[in-house]
Z-matrix of the N, CA and C atoms (Angstrom, degrees):
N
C 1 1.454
C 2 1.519 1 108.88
N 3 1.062 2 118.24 1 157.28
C 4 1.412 3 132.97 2 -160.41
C 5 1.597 4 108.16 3 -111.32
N 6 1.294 5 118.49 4 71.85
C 7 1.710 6 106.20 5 -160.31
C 8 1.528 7 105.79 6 -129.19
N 9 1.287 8 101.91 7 163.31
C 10 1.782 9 121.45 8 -156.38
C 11 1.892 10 87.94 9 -78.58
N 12 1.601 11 128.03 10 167.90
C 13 1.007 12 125.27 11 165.75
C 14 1.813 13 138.14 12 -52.51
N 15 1.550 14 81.20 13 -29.99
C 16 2.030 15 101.49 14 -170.98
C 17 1.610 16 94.47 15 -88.23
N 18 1.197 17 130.09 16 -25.91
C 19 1.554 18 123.72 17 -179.62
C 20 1.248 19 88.10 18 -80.15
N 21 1.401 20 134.90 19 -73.99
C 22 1.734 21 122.24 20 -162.82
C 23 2.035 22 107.51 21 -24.46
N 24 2.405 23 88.14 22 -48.55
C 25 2.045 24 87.42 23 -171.70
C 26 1.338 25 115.36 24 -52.81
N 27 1.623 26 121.63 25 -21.65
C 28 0.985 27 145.97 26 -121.67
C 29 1.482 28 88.53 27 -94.32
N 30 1.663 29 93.22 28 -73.87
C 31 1.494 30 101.20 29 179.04
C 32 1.507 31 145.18 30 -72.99
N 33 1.405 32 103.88 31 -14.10
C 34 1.538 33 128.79 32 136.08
C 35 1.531 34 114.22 33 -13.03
N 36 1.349 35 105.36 34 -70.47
C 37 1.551 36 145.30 35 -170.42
C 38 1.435 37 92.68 36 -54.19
N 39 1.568 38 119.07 37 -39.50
C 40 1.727 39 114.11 38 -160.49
C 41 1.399 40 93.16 39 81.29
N 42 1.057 41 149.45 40 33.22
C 43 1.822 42 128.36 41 164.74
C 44 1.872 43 92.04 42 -104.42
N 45 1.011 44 111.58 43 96.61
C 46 1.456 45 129.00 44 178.67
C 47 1.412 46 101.05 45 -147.23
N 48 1.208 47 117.00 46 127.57
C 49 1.884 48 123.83 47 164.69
C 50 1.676 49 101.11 48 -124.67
N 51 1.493 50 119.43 49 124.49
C 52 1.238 51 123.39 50 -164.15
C 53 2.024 52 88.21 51 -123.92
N 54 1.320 53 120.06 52 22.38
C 55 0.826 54 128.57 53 165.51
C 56 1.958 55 113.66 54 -72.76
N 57 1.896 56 100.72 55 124.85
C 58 1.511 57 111.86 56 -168.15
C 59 1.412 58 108.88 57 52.90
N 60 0.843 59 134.28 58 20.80
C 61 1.507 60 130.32 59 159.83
C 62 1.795 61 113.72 60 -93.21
N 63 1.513 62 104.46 61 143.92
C 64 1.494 63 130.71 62 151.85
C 65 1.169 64 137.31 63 -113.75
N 66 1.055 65 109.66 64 -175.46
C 67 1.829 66 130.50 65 157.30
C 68 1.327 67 98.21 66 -108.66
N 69 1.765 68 110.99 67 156.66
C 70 1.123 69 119.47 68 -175.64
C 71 1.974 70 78.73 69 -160.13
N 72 1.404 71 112.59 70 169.48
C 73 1.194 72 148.82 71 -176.45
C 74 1.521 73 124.26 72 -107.29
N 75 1.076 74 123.46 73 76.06
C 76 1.539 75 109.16 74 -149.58
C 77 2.117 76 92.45 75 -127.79
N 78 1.097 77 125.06 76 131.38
C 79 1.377 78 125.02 77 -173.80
C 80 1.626 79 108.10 78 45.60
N 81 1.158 80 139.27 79 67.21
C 82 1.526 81 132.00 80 -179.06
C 83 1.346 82 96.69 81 48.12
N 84 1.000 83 159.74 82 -22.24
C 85 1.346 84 147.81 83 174.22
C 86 1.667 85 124.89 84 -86.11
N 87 1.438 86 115.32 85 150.07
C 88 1.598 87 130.11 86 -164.63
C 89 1.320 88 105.68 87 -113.63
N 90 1.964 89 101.27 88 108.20
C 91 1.422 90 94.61 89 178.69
C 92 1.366 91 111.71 90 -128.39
N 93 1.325 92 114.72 91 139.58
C 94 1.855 93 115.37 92 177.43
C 95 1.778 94 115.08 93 -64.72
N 96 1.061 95 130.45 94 97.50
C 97 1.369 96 135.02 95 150.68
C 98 1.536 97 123.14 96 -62.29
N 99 1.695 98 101.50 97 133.58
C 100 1.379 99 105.19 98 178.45
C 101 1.147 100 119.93 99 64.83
N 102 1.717 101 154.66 100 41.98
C 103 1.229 102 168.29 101 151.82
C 104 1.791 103 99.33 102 -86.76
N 105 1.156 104 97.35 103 109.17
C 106 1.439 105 113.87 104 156.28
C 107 1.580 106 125.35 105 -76.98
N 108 1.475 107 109.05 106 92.61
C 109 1.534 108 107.36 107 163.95
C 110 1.512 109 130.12 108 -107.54
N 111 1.082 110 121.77 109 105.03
C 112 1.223 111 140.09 110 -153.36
C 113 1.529 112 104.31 111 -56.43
N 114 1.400 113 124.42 112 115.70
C 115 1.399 114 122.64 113 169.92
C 116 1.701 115 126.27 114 -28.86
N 117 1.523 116 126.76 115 120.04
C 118 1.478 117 111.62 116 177.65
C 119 1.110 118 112.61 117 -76.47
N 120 1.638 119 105.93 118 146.38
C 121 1.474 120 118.97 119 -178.10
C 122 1.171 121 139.61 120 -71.95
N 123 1.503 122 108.75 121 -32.26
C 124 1.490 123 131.91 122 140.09
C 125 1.744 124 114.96 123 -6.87
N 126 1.904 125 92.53 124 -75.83
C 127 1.371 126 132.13 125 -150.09
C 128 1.806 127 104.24 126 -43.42
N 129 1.415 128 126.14 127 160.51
C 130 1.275 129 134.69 128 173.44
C 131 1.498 130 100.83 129 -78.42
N 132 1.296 131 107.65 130 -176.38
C 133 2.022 132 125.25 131 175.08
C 134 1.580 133 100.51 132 -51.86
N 135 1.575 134 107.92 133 -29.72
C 136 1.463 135 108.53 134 -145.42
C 137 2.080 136 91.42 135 -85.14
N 138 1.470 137 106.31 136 26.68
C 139 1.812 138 92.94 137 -155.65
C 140 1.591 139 90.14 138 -82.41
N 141 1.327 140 118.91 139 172.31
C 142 1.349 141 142.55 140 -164.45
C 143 1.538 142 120.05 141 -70.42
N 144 1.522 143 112.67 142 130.52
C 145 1.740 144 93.60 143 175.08
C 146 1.381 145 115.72 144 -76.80
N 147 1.434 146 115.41 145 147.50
C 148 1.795 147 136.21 146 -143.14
C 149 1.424 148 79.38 147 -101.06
N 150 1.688 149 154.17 148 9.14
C 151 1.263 150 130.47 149 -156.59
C 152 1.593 151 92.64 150 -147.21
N 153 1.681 152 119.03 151 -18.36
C 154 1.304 153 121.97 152 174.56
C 155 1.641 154 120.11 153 -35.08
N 156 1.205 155 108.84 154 143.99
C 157 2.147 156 113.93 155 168.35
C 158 1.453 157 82.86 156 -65.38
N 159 1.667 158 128.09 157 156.27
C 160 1.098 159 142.38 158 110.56
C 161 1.544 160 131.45 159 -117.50
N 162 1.849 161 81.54 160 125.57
C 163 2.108 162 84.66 161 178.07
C 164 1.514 163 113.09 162 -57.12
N 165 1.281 164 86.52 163 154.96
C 166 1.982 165 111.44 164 -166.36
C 167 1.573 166 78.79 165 -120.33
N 168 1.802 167 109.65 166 140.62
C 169 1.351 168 134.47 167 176.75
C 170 1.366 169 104.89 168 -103.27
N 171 1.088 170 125.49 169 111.67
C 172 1.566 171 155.18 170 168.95
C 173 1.189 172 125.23 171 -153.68
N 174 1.670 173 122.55 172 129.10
C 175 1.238 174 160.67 173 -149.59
C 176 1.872 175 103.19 174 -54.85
N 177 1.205 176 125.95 175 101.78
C 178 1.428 177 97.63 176 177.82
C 179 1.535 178 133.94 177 -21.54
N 180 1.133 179 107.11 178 -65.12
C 181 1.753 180 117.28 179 165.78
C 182 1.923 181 105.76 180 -16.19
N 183 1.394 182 98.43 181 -64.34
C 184 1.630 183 108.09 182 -164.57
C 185 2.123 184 94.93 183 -68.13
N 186 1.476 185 123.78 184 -50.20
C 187 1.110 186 123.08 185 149.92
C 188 1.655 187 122.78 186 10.31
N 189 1.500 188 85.35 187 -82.58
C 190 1.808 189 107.54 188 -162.27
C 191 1.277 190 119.23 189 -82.19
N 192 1.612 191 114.49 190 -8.80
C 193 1.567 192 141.10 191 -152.59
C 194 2.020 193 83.44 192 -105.21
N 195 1.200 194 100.58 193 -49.65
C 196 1.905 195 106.98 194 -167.31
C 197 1.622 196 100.33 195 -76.53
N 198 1.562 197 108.84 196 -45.05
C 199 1.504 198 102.92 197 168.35
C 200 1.508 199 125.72 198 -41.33
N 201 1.456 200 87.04 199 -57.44
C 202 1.793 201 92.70 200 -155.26
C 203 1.915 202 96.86 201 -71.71
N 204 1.457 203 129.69 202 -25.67
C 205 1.302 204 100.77 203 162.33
C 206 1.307 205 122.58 204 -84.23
N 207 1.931 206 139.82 205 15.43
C 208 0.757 207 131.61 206 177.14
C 209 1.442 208 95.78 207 -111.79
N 210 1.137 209 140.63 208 -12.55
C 211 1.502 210 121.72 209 135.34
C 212 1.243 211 138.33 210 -69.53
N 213 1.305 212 119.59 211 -16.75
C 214 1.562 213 120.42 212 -178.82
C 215 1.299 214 110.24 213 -82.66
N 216 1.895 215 121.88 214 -51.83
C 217 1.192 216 126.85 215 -165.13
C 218 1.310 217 93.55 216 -104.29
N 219 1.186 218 152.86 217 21.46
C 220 1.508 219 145.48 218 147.63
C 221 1.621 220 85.12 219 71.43
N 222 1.250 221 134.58 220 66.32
C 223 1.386 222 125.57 221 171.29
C 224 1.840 223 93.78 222 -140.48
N 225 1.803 224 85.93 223 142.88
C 226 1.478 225 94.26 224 177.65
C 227 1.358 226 104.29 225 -111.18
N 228 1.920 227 89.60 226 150.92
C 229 1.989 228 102.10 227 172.58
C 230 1.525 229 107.42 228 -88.28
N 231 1.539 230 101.61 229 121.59
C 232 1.624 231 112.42 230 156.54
C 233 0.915 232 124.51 231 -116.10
N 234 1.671 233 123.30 232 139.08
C 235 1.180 234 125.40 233 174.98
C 236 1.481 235 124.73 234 -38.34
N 237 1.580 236 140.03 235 140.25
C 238 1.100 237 116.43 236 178.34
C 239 1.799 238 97.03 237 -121.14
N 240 1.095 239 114.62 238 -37.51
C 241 1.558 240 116.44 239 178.50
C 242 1.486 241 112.60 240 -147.59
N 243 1.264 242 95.60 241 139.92
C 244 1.842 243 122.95 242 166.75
C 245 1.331 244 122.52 243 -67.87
N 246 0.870 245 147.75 244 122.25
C 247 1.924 246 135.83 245 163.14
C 248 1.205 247 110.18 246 -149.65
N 249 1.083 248 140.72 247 169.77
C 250 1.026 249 152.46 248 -174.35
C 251 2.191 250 116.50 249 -117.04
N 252 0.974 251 100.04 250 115.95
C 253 2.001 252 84.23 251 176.92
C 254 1.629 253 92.80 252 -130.35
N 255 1.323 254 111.13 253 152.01
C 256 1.328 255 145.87 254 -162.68
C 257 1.410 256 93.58 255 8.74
N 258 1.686 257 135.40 256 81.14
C 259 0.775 258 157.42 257 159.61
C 260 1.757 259 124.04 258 64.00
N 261 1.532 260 109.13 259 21.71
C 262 1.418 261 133.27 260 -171.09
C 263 1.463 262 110.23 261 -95.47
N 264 1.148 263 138.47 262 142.82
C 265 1.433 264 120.97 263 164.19
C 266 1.464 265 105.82 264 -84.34
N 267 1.688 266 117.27 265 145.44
C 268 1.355 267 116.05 266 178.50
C 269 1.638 268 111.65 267 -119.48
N 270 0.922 269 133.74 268 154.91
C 271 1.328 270 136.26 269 -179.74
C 272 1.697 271 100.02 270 -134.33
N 273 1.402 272 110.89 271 126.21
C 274 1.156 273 120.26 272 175.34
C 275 2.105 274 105.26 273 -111.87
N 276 1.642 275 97.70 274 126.07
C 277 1.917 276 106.07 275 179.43
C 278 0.994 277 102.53 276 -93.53
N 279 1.150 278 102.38 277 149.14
C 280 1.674 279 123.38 278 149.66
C 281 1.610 280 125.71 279 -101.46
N 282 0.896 281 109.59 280 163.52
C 283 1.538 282 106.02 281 176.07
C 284 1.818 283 104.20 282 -118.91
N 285 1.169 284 122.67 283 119.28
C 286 1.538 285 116.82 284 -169.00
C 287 1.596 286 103.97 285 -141.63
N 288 1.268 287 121.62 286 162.79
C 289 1.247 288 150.54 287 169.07
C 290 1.352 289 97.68 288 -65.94
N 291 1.336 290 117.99 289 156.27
C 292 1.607 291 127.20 290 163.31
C 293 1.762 292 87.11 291 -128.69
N 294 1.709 293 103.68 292 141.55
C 295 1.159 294 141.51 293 -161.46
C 296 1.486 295 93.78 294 -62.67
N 297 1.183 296 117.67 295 168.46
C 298 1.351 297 125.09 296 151.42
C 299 1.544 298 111.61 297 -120.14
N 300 1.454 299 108.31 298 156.75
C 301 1.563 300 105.15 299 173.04
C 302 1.469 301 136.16 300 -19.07
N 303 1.635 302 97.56 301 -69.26
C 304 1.804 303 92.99 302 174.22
C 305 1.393 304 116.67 303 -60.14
N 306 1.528 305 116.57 304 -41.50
C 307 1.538 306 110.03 305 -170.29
C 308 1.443 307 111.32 306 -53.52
N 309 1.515 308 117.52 307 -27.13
C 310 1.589 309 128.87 308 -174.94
C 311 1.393 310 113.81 309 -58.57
N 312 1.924 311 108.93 310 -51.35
C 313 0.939 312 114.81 311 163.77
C 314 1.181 313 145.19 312 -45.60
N 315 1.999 314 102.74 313 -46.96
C 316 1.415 315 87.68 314 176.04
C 317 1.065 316 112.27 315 -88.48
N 318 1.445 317 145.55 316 3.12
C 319 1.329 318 147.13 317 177.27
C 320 1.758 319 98.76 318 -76.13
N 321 0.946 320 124.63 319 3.04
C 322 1.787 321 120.65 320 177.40
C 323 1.352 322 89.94 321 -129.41
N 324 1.428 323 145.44 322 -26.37
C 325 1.554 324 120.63 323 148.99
C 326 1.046 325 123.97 324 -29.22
N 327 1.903 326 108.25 325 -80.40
C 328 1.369 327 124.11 326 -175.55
C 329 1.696 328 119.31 327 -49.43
N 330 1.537 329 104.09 328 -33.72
C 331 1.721 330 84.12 329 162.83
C 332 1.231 331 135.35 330 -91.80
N 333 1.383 332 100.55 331 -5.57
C 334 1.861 333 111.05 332 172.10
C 335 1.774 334 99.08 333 -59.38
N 336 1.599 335 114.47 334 -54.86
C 337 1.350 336 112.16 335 -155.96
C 338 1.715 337 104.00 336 -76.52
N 339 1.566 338 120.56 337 -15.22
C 340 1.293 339 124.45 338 178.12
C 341 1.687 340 103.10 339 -82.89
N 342 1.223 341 119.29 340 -22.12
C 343 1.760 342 113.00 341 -176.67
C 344 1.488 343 78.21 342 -84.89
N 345 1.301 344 123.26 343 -74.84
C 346 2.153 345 109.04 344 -169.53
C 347 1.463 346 118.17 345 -30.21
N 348 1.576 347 115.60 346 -45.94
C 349 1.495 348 122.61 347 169.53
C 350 1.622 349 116.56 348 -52.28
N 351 1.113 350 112.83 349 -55.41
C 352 1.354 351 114.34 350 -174.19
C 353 1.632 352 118.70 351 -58.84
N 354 1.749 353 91.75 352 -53.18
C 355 2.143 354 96.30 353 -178.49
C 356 1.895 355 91.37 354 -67.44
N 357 0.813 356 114.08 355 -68.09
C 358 2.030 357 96.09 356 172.94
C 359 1.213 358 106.08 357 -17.89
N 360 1.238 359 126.80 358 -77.88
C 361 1.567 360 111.04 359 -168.97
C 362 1.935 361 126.20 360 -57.93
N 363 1.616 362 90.69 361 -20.78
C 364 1.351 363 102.14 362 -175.67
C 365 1.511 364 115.71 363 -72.24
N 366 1.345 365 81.74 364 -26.68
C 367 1.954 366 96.39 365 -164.92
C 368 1.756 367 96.70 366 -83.48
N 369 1.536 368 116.72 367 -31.05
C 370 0.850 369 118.70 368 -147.72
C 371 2.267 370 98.03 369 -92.92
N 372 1.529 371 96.42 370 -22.26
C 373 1.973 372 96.58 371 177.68
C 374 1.452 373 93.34 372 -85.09
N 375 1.301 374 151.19 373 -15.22
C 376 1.081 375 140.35 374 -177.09
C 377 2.007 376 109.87 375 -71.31
């Protein structure tokens, strides 16, 4: 990843939200959309915007390989984890489906009736 100094402090920190964010393909280049990195606190006026694209460094080869199944199978790359190795930030993709309507739905059923299940039991060892 391609990042300013106060996002590296930033993300150190864990203040990263990879919530609705991707990768997308834009001029031969790989950039993360929608990653929330929370301004460092440290940092001067001059600190970084928390909503900016940043390009991700990967090999053309790996490039054209992530493209061509995110054009063929209509599947998008999301970030799945952050880490850091010998002092680099790393971003690990996924390649995933985006939901359709009903599946959305019942996926906010099943946790409505699992939060009712759970405070029941909660309410119920007290």
């Amino acid at each position: 990843m391609v990042l300013r100094g106060t996002e590296v402090k930033s993300l150190r920190e864990g203040k990263a939200n990879f919530k609705d964010s991707y990768a997308r393909v834009e001029g031969g280049e790989l950039w993360l959309v929608g990653c929330h990195i929370s301004p460092y606190h440290h940092g001067s006026d001059a600190n970084h915007d928390p909503e900016r694209p940043r390009k991700l460094l990967l090999h053309r080869g790996e490039i054209n390989r992530l493209l061509g199944k995110v054009q063929e199978r209509g599947l998008t790359l999301v970030p799945l984890r952050l880490y850091f190795k010998n002092g680099r930030a790393k971003l690990e993709l996924g390649l995933g489906r985006g939901r359709k309507l009903h599946d959305k739905r019942r996926a906010i059923r099943e946790r409505e009736m699992r939060r009712e299940l759970d405070k029941a039991v909660r309410s119920r060892e007290r």
